[in-house]
N, C-alpha and C positions, 0 to 999 in steps of 0.2 A: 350856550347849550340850551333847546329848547326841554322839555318836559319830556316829548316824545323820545328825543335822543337820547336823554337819561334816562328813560326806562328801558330802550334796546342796548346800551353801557350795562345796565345793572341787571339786567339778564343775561348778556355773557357773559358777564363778570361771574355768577351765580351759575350758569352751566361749567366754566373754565373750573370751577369749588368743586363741580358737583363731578365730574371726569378726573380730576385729579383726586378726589374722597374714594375714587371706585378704585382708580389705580393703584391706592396707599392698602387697599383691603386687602388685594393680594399675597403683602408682603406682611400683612398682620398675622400673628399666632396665635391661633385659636386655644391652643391645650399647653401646656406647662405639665410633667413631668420631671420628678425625683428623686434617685435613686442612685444604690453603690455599685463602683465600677472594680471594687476589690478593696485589699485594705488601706486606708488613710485617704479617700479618694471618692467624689460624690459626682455626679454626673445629673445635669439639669438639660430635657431637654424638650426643643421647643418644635409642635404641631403648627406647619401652614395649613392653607385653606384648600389648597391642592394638593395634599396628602405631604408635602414636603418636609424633613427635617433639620434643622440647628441644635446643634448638643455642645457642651461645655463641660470640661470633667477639671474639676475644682480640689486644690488641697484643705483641709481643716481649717484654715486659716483665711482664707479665702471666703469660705462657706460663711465664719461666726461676720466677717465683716460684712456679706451679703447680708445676712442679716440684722447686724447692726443699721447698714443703708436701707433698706424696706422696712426700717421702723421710725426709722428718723421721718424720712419722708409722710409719713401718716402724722408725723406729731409726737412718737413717744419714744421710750427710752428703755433699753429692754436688759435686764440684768440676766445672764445667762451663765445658768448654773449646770454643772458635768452631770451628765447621769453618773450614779452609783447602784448598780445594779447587774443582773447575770448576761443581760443584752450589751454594755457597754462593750465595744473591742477595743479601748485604748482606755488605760487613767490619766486624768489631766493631771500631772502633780502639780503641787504650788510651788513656786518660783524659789531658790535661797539666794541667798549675797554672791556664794562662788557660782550661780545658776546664769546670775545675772551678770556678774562680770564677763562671763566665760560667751555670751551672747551679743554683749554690746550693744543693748539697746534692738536687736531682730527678733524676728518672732520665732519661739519654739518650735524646730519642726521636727516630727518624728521620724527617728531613725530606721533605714530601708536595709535591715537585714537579707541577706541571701534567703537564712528560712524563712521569713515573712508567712509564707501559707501554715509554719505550725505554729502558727500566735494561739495561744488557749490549749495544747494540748500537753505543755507542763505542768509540773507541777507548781502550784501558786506560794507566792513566797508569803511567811507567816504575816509579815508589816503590812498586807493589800488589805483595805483597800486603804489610797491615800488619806483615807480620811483619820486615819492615825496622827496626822501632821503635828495634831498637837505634844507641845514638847513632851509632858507629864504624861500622856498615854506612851508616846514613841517609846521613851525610855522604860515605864513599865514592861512594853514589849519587849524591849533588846533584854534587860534582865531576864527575861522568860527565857529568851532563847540564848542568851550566854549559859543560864541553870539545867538546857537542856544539854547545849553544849557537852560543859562539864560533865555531866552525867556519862552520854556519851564516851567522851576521853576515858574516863576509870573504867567503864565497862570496857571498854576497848583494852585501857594496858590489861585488867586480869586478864583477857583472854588471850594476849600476848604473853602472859608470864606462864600462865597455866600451859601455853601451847611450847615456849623456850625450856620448861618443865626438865631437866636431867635425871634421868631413870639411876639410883645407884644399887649395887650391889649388895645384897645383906644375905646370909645366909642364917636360916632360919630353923632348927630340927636336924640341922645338916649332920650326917651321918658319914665317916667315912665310907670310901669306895674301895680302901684298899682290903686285900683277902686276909686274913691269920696266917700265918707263916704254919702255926699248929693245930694240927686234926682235933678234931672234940671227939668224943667216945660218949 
């Protein structure tokens, strides 16, 4: 191969790069978006160059190990902590022994109630948030509310017994009703 040759090789070579870099751009994603698609449920989706889109709608689980992978890749290692706060729509609880037997080793997934859309418009149970976990507080709590309990219950029976209440008879000043057989003068 002379010199010449290898410089018209290595200019096709380099136009064939440079046609297939144009062709690959089309199909590249300019914008990355976001965002919730309702509850337990994240939706990432991807902007071409021609206004085109690619969406993926992700569970919880899904999402933390996307994240896991976009961090490894960079080099790091990312500890990822629940929010605790008024924004939060789910608690992460921590895992127990019957938690994990009952799983087998799969990941927690949250459970898809019928009412789903009134998530938040109960009322909150006293033990939220999970950060109670700990034993020595847990237990503080449940005695609060076993003491409310009880409280409860007594007030409950008196107003069961007061309301069972039997009215009896007593006669009180009582005065016959019957007449004198004889006239006064």
């Amino acid at each position: 191969m002379t010199e010449e040759e290898f410089k018209e090789y290595q200019a096709a070579h380099h136009r064939k790069h440079q046609v297939r870099a144009m062709e690959q751009e089309a199909h590249r994603a300019q914008a990355i978006t976001i965002g919730k698609t309702g509850a337990c449920s994240t939706e990432i989706t991807l902007r071409g160059v021609d206004g085109n889109y690619l969406f993926g709608v992700y569970h919880p689980a899904e999402v933390i190990e996307l994240i896991n992978q976009l961090s490894a890749n960079i080099g790091c290692h990312i500890h990822i902590k629940p929010r605790d706060d008024f924004a939060s729509y789910r608690e992460w609880k921590e895992l127990g022994e019957d938690d994990l037997a009952h799983l087998n080793g799969h990941a927690p997934f949250p459970e898809m109630m019928s009412n789903y859309p009134a998530i938040g418009k109960g009322a909150l149970s006293l033990d939220r948030p999970f950060k109670f976990q700990d034993p020595k507080l847990l237990t503080k709590v449940k005695e609060e509310i076993e003491t409310k309990l009880k409280l409860l219950n007594e007030a409950q029976k008196s107003l069961e017994e007061k309301e069972n209440a039997v009215a009896t008879k007593k006669a009180v000043n009582k005065r016959s009703t019957k007449r004198s057989r004889t006239t006064t003068k």
